[in-house]
N, C-alpha and C positions, 0 to 999 in steps of 0.2 A: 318348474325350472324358472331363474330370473331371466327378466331381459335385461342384454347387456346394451349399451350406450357406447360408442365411437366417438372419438375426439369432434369429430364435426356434428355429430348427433347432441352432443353436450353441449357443445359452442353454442349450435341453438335454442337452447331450452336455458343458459345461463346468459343468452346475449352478449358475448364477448369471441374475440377472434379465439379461432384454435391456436395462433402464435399466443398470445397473450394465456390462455391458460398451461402453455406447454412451458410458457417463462415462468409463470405462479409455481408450476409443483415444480421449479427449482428454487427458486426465493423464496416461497411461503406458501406449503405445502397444504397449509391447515388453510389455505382460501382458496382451495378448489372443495369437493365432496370427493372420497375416501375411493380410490381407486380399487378395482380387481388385476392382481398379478396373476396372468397367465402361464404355467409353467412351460417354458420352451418355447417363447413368444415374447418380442419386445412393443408385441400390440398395445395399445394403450383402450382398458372398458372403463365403464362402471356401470354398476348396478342400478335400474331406477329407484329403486324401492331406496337405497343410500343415498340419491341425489336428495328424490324428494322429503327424505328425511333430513339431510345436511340442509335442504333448505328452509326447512321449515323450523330448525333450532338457529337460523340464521332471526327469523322474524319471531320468533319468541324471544332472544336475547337483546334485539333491538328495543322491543317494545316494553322488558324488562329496565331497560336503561333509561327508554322515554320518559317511564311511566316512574322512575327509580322505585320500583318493587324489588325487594331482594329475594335471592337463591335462597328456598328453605331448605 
């Protein structure tokens, strides 16, 4: 089974307020890490296994653009 992540669990592990990520997945939904819809539940999770993959395509893409290597 995955572990899920809570708003305040993710706040800390991305260093930013839960306000602040709760205003992103209205504005710009693509800069937080890809939530889980719970059906019959307006909880908000994620996945760790999706954070620390959203976050780690976060530092490859950076370092892509540092480094100007392109997407093969």
């Amino acid at each position: 089974m995955h572990q899920l992540l809570n708003l305040t669990e993710l706040a800390e592990v991305l260093k930013r307020s839960a306000d602040t990520i709760k205003k992103d997945l209205r504005r710009s939904p693509q800069s937080v890490p890809p939530r889980v819809l719970i059906p019959g539940t307006r909880a908000l999770r994620w996945r760790v296994a999706d954070v620390e993959e959203w976050i780690a395509n976060l530092v490859t893409t950076e370092v892509k653009e540092m480094t100007g290597v392109a997407d093969e």
